[in-house]
C-alpha positions in Angstrom: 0.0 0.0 0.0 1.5 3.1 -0.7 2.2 6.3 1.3 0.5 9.4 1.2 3.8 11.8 1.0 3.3 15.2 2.4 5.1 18.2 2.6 5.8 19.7 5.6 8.4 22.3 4.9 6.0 24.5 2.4 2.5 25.9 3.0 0.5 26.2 -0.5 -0.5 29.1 -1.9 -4.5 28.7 -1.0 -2.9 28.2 2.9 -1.1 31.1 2.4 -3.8 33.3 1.8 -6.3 32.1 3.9 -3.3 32.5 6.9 -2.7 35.9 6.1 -6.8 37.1 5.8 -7.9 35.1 9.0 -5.0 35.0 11.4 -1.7 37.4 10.3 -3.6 40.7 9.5 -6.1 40.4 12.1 -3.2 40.6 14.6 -1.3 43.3 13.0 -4.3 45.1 12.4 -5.2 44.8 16.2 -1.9 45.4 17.5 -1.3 48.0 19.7 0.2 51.1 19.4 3.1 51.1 21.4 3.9 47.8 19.4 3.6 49.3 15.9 6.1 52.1 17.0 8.9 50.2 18.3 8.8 47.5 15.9 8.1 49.8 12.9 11.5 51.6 13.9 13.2 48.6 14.1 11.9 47.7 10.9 12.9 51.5 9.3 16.6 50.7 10.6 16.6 46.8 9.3 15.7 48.0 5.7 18.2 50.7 6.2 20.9 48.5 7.3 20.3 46.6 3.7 20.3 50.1 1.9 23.7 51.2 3.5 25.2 47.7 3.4 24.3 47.9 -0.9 25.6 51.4 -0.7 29.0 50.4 0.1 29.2 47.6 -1.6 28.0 49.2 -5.1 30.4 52.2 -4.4 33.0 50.8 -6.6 32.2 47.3 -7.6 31.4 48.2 -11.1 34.9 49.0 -12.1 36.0 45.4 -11.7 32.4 43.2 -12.8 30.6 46.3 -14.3 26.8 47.5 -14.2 24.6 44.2 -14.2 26.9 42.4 -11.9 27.4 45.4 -9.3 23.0 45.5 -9.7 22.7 42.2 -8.8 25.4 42.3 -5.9 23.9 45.3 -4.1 20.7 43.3 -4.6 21.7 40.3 -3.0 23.1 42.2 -0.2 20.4 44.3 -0.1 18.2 41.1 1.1 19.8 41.6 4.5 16.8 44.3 5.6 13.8 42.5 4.8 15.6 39.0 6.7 15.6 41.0 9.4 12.7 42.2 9.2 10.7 39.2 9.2 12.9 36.5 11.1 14.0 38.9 13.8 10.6 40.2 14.0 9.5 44.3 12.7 6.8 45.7 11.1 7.3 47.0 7.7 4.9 49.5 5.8 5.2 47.7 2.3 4.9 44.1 3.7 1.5 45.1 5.3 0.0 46.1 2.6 -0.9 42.5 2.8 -3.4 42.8 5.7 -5.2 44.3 3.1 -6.5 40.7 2.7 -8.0 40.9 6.3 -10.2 44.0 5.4 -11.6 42.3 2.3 -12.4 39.3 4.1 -14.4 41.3 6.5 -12.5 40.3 9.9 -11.1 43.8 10.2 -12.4 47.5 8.7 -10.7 49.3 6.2 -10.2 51.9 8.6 -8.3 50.3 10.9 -6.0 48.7 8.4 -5.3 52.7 6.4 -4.6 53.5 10.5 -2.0 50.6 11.2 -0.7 51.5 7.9 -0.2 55.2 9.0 1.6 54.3 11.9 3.9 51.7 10.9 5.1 54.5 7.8 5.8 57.4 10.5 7.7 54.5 12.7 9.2 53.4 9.8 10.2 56.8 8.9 11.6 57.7 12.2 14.0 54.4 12.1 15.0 55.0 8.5 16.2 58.3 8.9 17.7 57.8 12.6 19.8 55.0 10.6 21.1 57.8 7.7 22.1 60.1 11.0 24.1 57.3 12.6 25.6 56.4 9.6 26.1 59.8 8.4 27.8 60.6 11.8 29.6 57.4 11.8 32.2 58.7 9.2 32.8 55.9 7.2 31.3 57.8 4.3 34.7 58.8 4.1 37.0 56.3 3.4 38.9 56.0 -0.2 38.4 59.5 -0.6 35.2 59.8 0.1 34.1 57.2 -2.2 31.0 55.7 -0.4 29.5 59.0 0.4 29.9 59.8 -3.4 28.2 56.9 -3.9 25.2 57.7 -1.3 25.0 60.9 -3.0 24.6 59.8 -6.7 22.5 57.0 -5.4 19.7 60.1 -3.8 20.3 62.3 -6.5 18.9 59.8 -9.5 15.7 59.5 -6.8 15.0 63.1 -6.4 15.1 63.1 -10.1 12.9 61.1 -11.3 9.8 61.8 -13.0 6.2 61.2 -11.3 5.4 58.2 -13.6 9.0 56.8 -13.3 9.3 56.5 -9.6 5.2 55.8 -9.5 5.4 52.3 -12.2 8.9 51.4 -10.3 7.4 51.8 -7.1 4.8 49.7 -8.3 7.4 46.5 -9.2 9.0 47.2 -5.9 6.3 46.3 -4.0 5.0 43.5 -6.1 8.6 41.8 -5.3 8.8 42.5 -2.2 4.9 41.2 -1.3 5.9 38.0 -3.0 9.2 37.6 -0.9 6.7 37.9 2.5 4.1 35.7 0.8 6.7 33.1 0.1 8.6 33.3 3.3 5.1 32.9 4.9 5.2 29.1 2.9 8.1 28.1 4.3 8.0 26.7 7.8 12.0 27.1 8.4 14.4 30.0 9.0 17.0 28.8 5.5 13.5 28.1 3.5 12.5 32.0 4.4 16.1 33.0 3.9 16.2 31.9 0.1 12.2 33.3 0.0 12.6 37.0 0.4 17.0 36.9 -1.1 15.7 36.3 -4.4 13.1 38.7 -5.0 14.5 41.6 -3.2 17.6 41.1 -5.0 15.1 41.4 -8.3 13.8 44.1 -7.7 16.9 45.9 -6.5 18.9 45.1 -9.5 15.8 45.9 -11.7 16.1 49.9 -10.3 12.6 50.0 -8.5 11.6 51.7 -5.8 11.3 51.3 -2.1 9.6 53.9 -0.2 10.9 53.0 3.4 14.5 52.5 1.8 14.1 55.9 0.2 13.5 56.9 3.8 17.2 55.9 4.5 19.0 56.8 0.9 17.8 60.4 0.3 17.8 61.3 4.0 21.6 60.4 3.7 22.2 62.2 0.4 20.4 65.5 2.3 23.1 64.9 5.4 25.8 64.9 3.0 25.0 67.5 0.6 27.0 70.4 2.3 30.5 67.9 2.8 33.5 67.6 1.2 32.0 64.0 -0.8 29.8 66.5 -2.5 31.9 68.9 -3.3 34.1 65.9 -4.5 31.2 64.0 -6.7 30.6 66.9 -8.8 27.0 66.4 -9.4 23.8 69.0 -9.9 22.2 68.5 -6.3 19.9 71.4 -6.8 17.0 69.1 -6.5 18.0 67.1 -3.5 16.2 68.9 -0.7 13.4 68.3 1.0 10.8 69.1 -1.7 12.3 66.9 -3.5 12.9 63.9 -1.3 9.1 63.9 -0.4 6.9 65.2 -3.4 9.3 63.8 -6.1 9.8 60.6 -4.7 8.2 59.2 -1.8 4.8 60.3 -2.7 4.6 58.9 -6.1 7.0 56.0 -4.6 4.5 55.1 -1.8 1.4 55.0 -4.3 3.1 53.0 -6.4 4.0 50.2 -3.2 0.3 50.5 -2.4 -0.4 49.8 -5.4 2.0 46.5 -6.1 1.6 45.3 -3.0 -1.8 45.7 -2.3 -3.8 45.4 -5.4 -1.7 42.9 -7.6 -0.7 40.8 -4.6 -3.5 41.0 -1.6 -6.2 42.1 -3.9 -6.1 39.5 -6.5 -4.6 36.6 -4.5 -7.5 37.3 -2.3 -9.9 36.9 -4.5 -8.6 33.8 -6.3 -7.8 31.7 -3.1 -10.7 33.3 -0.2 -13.0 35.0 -2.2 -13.8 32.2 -5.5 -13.1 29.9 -2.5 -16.2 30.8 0.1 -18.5 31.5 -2.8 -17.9 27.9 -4.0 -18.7 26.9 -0.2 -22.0 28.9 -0.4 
């Protein structure tokens, strides 16, 4: 007689799903306060310890592998932030777009998932840019001649430059990626299994150029600290648009539509409504 093999290191997608609508969101959208703040600056520095580590790390890698390579190697490093975030335990704004899914399965409002949201982007916001003032007061910006903090610098000047639809459509991909690197972490049932989840994807979507609003919270912030040293007098670029205007209505607006947007409507939205939704209708 044979044996009835079954998996227990990977939860399928319809599990998945059904997790996040009934028991994940609930909880995050229930959480307290006091919760959401802490961990939503621990997960603003995590994603900034990713962002810094890919900032060194691309600062002069492409003179010895060039563009592609240097891409995929500040995406692979990258992956650090978003491990962090969900092995070590933070609440990140663009992974909870996800608790969307709760909402639209009617076990929490809409309200009180836009509130959590709110909160976790101001406590993400506050560890993001606490991380570019350490780091900025660190020094190490300064090493081979001021070749990292260059490389911060170019790095927040191409984000303050971008047009609306550019950083809205990459913002969009971002998210999307990064959704799918929680959703597939979320399968797995051990720690390696969820590290090889979110590496891939977030490498993607680094290497691909989109954008990350909470990142964005640590790489302009850090180009704004340094605009008035020596590495920008040294990078000889046009920082006229790297101010505050810029870092907030160029980028992170667009930016943050466009993660609500990947993350919540082409990953909770529709997944939702293939695997819960179709689901309790066929129960009816």
């Amino acid at each position: 007689m044979s044996e009835k093999i079954i998996d227990i290191n990977c939860n399928p997608p319809a599990s998945i799903a059904s997790k996040i609508a009934e028991t994940i969101g609930v909880k995050k959208a229930n959480a307290s306060v006091y919760n959401l703040l802490i961990l939503g600056i621990f997960a603003g520095v995590y994603i900034g310890f990713g962002a810094a580590f890919a900032t060194l790390v691309s600062s002069d890698l492409s003179e010895f592998v060039g563009i592609g390579l240097t891409k995929l190697a500040s995406g692979a490093v990258f992956s650090v932030g978003l491990m962090l975030v969900v092995i070590a335990g933070a609440e990140l704004f663009t992974g909870n777009n996800l608790i969307l899914m709760s909402a639209l399965d009617k076990k929490v409002t809409f309200g009180r998932v836009i509130n959590k949201w709110i909160i976790v982007y101001i406590a993400n916001f506050i560890g993001s840019v606490l991380l570019a003032y350490i780091m900025f007061e660190t020094g190490l910006w300064k090493g081979a001649n001021n070749l990292t903090g260059i490389q911060a610098l170019k790095i927040a000047n191409v984000k303050v430059n971008l047009s609306f639809s550019a950083a809205l459509f990459r913002g969009i991909g971002c998210n999307w990626l990064v959704c799918l690197a929680v959703w597939m972490a979320i399968a797995s049932r051990n720690v390696i299994g969820k590290i090889f989840a979110i590496f891939f994807p977030i490498m993607a979507f680094v290497a691909l150029g989109f954008e990350h609003c909470i990142a964005n919270m640590y790489f302009i912030p850090v180009g704004l600290f340094l605009k008035g040293t020596q590495a920008a007098t040294a990078s000889g670029l046009d920082l006229t648009n790297l101010n505050i205007y810029g870092f907030l209505v160029k980028n992170l607006i667009p930016v943050t539509i466009g993660n609500i947007i990947g993350g919540a409507f082409f990953v909770a939205f529709l997944y939702w409504s293939v695997y819960v939704r179709k689901a309790k209708t066929k129960n009816v």
